[in-house]
N, C-alpha and C positions, 0 to 999 in steps of 0.2 A: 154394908151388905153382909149378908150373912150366908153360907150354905147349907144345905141341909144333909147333901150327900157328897161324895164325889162328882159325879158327873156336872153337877152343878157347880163345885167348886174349881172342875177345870174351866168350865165355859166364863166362870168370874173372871178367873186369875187369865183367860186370853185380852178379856174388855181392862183390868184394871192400868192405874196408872203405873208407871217406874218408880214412882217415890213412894207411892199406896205399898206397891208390893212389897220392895227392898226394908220400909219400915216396917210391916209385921214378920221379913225373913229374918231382919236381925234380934225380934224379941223371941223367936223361939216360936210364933205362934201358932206355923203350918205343924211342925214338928208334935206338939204340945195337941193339937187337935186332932190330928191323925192318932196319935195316942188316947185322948180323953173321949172321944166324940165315936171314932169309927172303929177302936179298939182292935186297933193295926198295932203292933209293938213294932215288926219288921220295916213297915212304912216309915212310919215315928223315926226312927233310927236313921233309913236311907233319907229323912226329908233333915235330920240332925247334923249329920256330915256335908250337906248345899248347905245347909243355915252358916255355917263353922267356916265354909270357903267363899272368904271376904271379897276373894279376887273374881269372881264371877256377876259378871254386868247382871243385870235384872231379867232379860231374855233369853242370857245363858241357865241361872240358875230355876228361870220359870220351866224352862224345855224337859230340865234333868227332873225337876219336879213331876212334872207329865208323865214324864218318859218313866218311871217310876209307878205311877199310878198306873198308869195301861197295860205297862209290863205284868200286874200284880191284878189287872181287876175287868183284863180284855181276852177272850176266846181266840187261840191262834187260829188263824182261814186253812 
């Protein structure tokens, strides 16, 4: 599965597996595509320091992922 945007690639990363996930967190690949793809360098960077903290279950580091993304790309109410 591929994303095309954000918003799309949270709603993936809610449906994906724990071992789908964990294996593109530890190649680098959110990090790498928030850099090449959506031409975030800030993003890139905060999804590079989750990728790096090995000790985070796959729900912990999908959350800070998110939480990242919305922080960066959601209108405060």
């Amino acid at each position: 599965l591929r994303a095309q945007n954000l918003m799309l690639f949270l709603q993936l990363a809610d449906g994906v597996d724990d071992d789908t996930w964990n294996y593109h967190l530890r190649k680098g690949d959110y990090s790498r595509w928030f850099r090449e793809k959506i031409k975030d360098e800030e993003l890139a960077r905060e999804a590079e320091r989750i990728e790096e903290e090995r000790k985070l279950s796959a729900s912990e580091s999908r959350e800070r992922i998110k939480e990242s993304i919305e922080h960066r790309y959601t209108r405060p109410e």
